[in-house]
N, CA, C and O atoms as a Maestro MAE file, in Angstrom:
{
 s_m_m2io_version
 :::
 2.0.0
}

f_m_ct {
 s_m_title
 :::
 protein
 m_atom[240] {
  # First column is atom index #
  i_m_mmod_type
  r_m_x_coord
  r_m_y_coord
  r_m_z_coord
  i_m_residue_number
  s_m_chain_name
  s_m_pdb_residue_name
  s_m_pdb_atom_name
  i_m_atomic_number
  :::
  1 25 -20.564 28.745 17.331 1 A "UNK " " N  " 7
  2 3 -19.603 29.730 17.729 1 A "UNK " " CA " 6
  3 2 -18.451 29.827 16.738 1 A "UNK " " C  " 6
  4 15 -17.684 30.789 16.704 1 A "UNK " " O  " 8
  5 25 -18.381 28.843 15.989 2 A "UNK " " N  " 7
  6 3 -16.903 28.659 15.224 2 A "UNK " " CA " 6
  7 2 -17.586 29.737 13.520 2 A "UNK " " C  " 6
  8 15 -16.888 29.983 12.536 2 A "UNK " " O  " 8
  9 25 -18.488 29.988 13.639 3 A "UNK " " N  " 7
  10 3 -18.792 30.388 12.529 3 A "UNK " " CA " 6
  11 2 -19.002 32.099 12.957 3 A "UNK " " C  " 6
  12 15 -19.550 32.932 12.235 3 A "UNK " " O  " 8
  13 25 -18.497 32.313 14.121 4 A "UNK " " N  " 7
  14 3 -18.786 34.118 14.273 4 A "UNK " " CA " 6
  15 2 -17.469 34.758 13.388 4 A "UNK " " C  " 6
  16 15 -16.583 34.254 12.697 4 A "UNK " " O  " 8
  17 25 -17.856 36.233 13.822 5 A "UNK " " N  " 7
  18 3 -17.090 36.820 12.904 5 A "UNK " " CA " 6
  19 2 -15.377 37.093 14.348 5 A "UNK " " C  " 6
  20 15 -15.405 37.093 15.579 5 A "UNK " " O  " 8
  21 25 -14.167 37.278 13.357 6 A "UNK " " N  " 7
  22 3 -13.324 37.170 14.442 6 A "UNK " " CA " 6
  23 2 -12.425 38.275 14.039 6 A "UNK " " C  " 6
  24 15 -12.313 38.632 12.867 6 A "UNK " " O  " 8
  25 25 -11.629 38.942 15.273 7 A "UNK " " N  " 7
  26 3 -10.784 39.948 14.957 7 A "UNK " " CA " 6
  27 2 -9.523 39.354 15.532 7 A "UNK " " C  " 6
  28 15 -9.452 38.549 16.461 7 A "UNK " " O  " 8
  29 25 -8.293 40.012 14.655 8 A "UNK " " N  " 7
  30 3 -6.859 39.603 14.556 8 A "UNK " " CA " 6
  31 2 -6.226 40.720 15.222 8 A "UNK " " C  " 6
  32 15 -6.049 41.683 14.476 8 A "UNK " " O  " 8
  33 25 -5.782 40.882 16.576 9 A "UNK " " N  " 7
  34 3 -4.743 41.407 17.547 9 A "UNK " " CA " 6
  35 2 -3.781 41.325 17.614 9 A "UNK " " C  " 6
  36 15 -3.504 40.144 17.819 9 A "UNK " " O  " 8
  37 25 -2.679 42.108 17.550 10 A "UNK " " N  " 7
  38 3 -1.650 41.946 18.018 10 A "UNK " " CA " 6
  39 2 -1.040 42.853 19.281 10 A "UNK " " C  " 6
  40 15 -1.452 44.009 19.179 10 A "UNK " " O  " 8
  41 25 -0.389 42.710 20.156 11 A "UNK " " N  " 7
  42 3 0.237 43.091 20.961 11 A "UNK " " CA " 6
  43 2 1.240 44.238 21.180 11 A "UNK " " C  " 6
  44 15 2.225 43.824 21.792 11 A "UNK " " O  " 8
  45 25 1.293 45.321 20.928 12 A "UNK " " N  " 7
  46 3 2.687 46.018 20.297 12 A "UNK " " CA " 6
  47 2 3.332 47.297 21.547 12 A "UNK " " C  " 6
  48 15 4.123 48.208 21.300 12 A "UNK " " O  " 8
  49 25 2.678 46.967 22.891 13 A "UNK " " N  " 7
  50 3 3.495 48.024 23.753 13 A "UNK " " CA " 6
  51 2 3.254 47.099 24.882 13 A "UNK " " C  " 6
  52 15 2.457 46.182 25.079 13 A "UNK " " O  " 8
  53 25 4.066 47.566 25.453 14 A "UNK " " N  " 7
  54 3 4.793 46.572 26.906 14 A "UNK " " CA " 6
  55 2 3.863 46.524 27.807 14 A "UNK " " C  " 6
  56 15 3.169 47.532 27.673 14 A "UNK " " O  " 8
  57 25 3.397 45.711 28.866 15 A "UNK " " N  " 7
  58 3 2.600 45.875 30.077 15 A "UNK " " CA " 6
  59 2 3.290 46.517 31.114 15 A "UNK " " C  " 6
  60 15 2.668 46.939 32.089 15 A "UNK " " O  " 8
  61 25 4.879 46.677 30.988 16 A "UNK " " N  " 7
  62 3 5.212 47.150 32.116 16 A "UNK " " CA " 6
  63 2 4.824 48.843 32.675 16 A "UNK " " C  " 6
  64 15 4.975 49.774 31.884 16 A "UNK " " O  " 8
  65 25 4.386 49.057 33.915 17 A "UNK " " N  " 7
  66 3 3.452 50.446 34.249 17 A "UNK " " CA " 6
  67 2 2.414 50.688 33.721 17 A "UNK " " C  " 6
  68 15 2.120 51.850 33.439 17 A "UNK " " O  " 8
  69 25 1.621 49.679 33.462 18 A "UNK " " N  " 7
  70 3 0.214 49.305 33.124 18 A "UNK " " CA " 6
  71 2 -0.760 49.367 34.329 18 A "UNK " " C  " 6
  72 15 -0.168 49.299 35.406 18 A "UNK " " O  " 8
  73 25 -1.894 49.462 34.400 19 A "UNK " " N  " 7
  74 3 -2.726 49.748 36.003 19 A "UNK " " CA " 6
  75 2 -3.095 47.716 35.606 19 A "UNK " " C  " 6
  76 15 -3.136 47.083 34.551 19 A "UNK " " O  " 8
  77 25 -3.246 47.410 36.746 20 A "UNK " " N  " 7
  78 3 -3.631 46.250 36.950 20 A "UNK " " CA " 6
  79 2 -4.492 45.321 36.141 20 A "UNK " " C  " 6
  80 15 -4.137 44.166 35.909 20 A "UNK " " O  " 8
  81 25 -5.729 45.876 35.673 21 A "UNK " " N  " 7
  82 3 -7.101 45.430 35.190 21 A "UNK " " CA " 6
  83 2 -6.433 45.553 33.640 21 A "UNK " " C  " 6
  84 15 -6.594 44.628 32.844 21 A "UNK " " O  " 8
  85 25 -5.885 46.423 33.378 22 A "UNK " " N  " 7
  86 3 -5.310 46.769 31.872 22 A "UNK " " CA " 6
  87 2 -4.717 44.972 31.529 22 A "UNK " " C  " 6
  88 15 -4.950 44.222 30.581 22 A "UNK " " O  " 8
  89 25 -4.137 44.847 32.409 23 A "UNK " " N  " 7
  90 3 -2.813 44.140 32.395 23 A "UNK " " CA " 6
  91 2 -4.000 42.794 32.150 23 A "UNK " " C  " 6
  92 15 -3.828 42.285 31.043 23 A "UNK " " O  " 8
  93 25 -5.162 42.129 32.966 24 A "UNK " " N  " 7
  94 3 -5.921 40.959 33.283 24 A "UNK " " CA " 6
  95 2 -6.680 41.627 31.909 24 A "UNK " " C  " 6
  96 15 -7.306 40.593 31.676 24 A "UNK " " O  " 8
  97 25 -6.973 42.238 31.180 25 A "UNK " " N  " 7
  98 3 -7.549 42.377 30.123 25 A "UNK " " CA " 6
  99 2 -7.130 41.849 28.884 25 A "UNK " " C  " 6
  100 15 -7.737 40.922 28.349 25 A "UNK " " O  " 8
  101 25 -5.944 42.481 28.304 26 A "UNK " " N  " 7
  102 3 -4.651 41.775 27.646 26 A "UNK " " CA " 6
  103 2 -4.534 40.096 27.544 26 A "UNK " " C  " 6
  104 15 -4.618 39.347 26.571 26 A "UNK " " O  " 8
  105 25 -4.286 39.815 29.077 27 A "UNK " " N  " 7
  106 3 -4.221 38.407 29.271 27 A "UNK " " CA " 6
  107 2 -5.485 37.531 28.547 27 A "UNK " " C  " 6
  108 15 -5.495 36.638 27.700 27 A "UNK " " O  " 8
  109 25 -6.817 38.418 29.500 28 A "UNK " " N  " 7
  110 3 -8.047 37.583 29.027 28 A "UNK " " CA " 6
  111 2 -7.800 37.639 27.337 28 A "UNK " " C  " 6
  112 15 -7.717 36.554 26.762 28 A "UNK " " O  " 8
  113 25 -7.693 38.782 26.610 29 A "UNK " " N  " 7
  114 3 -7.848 38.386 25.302 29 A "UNK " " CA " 6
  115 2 -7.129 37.384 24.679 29 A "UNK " " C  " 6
  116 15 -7.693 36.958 23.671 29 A "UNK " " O  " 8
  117 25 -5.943 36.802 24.977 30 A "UNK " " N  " 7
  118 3 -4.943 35.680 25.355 30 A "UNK " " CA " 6
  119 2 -3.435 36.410 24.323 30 A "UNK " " C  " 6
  120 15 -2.890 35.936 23.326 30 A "UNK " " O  " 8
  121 25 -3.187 37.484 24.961 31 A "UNK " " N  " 7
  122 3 -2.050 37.898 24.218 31 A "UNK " " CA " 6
  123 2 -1.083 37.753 25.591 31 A "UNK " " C  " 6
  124 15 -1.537 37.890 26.727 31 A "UNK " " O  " 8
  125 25 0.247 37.469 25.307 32 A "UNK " " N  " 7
  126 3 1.021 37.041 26.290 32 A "UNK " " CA " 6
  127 2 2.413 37.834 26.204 32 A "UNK " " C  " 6
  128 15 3.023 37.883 27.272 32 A "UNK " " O  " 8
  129 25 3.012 38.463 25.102 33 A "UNK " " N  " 7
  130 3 3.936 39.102 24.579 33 A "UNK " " CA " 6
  131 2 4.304 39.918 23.799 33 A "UNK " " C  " 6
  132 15 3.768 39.661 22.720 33 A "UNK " " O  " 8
  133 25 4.952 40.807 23.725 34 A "UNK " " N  " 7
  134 3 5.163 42.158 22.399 34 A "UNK " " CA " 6
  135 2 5.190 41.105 20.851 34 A "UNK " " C  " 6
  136 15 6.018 40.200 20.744 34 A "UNK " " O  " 8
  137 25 4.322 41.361 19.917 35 A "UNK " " N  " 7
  138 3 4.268 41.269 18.685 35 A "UNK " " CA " 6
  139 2 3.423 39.350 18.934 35 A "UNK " " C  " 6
  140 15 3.563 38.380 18.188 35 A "UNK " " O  " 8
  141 25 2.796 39.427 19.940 36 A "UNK " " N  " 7
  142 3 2.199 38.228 19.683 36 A "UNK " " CA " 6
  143 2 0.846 38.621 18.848 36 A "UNK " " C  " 6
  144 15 0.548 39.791 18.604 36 A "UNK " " O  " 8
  145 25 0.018 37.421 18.416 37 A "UNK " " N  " 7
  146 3 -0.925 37.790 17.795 37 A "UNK " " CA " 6
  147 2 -2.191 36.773 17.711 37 A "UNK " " C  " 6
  148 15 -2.100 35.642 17.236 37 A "UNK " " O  " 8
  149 25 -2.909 37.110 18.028 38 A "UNK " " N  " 7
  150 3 -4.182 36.233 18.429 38 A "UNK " " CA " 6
  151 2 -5.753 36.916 17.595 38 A "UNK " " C  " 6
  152 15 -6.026 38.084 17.320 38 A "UNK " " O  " 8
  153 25 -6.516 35.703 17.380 39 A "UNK " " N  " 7
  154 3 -7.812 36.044 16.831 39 A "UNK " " CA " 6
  155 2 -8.722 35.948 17.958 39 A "UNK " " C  " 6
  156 15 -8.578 35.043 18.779 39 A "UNK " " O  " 8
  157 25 -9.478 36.650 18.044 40 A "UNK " " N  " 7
  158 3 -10.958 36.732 19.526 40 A "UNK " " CA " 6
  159 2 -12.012 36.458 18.690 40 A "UNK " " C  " 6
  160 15 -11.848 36.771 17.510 40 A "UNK " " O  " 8
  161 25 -13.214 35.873 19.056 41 A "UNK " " N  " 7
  162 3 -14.543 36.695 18.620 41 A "UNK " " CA " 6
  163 2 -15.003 37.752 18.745 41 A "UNK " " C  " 6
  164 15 -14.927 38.346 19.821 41 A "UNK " " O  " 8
  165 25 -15.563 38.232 17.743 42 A "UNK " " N  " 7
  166 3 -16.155 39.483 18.157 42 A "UNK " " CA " 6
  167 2 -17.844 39.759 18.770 42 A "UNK " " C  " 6
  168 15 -18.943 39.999 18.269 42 A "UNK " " O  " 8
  169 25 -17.219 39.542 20.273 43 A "UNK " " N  " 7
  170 3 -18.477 39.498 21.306 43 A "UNK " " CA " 6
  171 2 -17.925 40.609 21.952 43 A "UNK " " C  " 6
  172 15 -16.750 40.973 21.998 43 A "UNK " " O  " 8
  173 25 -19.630 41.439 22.785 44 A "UNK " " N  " 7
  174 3 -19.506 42.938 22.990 44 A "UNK " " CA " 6
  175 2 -18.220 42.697 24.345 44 A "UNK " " C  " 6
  176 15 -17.580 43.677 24.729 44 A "UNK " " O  " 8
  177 25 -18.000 41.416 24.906 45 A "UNK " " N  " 7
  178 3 -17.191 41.680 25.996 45 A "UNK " " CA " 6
  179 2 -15.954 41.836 25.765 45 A "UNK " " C  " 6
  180 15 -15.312 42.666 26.410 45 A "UNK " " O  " 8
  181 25 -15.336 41.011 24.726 46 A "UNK " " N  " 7
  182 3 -14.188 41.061 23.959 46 A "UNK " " CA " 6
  183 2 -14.087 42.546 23.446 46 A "UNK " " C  " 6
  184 15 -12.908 42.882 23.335 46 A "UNK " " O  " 8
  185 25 -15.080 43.639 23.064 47 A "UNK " " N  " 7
  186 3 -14.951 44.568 22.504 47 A "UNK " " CA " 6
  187 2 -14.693 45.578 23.366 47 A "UNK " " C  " 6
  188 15 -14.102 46.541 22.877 47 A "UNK " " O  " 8
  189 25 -15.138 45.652 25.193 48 A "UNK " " N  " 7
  190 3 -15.431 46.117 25.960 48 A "UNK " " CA " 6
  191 2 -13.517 45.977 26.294 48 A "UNK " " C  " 6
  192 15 -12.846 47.003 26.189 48 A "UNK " " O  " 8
  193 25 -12.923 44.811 26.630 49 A "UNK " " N  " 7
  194 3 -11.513 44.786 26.670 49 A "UNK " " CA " 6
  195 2 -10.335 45.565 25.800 49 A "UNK " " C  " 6
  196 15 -9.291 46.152 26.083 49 A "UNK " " O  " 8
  197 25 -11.128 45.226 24.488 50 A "UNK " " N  " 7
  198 3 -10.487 45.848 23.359 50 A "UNK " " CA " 6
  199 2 -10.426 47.356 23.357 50 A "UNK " " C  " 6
  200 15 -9.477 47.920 22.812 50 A "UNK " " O  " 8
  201 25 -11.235 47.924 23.845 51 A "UNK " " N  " 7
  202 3 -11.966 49.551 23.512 51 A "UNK " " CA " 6
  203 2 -10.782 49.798 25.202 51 A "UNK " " C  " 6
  204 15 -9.822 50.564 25.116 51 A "UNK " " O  " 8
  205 25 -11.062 49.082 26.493 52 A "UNK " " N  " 7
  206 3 -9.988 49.380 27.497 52 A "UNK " " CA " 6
  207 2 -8.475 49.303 27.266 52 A "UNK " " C  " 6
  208 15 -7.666 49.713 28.098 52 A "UNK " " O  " 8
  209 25 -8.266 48.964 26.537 53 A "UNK " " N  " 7
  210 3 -6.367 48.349 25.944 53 A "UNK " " CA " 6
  211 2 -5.982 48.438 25.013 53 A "UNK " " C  " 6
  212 15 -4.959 47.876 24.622 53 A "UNK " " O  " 8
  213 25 -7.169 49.676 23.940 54 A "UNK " " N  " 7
  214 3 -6.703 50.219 22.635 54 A "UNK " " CA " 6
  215 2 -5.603 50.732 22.665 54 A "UNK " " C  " 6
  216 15 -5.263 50.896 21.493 54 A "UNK " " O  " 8
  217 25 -4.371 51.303 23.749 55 A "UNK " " N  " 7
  218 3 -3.158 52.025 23.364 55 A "UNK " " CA " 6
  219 2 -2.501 50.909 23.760 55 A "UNK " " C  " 6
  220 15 -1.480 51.212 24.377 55 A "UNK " " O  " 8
  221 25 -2.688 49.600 23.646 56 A "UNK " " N  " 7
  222 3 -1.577 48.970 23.825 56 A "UNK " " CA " 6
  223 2 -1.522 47.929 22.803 56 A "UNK " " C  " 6
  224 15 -0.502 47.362 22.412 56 A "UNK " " O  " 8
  225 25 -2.832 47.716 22.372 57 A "UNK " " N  " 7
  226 3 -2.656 46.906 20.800 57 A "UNK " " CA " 6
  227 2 -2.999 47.821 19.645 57 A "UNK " " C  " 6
  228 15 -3.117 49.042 19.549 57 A "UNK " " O  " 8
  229 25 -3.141 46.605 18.631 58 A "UNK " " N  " 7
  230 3 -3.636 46.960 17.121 58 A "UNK " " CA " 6
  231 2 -4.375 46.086 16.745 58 A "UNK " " C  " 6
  232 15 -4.145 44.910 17.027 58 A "UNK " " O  " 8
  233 25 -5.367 46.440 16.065 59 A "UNK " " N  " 7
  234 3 -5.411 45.271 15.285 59 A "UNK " " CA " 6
  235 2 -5.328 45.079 13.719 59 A "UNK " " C  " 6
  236 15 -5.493 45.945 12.860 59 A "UNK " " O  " 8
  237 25 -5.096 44.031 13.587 60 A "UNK " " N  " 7
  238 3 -4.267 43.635 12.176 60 A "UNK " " CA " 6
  239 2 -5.330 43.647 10.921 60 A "UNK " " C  " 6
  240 15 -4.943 43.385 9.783 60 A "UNK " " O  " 8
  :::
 }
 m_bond[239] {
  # First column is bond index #
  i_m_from
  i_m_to
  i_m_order
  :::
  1 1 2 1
  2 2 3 1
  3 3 4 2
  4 3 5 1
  5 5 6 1
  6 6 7 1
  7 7 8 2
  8 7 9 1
  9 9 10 1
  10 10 11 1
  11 11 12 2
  12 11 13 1
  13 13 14 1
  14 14 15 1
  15 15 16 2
  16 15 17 1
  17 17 18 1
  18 18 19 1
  19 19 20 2
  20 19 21 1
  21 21 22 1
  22 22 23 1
  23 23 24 2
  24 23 25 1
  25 25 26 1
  26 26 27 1
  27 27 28 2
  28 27 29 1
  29 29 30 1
  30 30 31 1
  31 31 32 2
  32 31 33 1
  33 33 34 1
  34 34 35 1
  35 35 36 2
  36 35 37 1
  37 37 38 1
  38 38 39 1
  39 39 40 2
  40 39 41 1
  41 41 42 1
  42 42 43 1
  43 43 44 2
  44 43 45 1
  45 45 46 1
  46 46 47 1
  47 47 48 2
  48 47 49 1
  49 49 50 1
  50 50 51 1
  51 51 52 2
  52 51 53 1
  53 53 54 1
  54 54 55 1
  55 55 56 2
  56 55 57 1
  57 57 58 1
  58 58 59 1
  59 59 60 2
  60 59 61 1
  61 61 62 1
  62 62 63 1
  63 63 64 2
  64 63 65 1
  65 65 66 1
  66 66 67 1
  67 67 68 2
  68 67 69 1
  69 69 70 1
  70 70 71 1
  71 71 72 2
  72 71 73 1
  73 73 74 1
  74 74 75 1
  75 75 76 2
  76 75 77 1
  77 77 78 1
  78 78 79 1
  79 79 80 2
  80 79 81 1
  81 81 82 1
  82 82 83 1
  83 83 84 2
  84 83 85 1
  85 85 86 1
  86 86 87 1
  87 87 88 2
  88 87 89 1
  89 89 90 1
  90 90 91 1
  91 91 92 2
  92 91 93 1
  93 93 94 1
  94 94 95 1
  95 95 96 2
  96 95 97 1
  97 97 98 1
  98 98 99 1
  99 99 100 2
  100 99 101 1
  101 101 102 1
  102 102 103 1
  103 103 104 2
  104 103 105 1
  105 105 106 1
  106 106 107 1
  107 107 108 2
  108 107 109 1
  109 109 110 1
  110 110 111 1
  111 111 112 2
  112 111 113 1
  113 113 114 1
  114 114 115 1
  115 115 116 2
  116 115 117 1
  117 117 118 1
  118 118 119 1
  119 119 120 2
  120 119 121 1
  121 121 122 1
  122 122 123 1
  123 123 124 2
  124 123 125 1
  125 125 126 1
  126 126 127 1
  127 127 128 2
  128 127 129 1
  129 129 130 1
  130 130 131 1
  131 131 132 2
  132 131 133 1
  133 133 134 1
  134 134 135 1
  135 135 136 2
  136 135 137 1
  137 137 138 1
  138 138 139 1
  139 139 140 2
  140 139 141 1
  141 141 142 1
  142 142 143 1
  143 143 144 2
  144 143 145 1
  145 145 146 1
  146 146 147 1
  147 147 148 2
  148 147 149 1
  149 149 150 1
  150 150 151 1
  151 151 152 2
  152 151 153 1
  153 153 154 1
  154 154 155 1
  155 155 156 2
  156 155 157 1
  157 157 158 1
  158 158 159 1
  159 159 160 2
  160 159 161 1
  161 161 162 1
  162 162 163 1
  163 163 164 2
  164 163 165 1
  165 165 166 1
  166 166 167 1
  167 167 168 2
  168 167 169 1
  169 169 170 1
  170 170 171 1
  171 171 172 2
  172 171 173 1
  173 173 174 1
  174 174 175 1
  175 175 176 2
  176 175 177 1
  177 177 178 1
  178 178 179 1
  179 179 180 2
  180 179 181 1
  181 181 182 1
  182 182 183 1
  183 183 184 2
  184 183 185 1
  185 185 186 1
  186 186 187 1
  187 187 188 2
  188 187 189 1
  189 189 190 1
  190 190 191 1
  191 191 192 2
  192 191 193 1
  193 193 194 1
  194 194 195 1
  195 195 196 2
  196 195 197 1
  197 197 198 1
  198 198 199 1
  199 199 200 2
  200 199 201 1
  201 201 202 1
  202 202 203 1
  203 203 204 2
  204 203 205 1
  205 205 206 1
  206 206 207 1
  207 207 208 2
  208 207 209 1
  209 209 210 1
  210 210 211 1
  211 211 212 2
  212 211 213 1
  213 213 214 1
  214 214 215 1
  215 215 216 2
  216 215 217 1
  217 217 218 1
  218 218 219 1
  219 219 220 2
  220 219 221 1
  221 221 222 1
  222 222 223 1
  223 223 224 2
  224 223 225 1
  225 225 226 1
  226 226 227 1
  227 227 228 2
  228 227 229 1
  229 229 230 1
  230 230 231 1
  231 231 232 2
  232 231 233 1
  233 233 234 1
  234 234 235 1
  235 235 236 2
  236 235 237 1
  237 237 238 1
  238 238 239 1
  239 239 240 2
  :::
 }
}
């Protein structure tokens, strides 16, 4: 697993007035704050989160 390929996130709009699932999506990818920044694997479920919470990150 340590050898997959990985994508670099960052965080860049607020959760506040977010619908719920948006919000447990975010989390699951493990971003916790505006301008935090975290690496995922790139597995289709991680992509499935990513593709739901595209207007609230970037990635780097």
């Amino acid at each position: 697993m340590a050898d997959g390929k990985k994508i670099k996130l960052k965080l860049v709009r607020s959760l506040i007035g977010t619908k719920g699932d948006h919000r447990l999506c975010v989390r699951g990818l493990g971003l916790r704050r505006i301008n935090h920044q975290v690496e995922v694997l790139d597995t289709p479920a991680n992509r499935g989160m990513i593709n739901k919470v595209s207007y609230l990150i970037k990635i780097v």
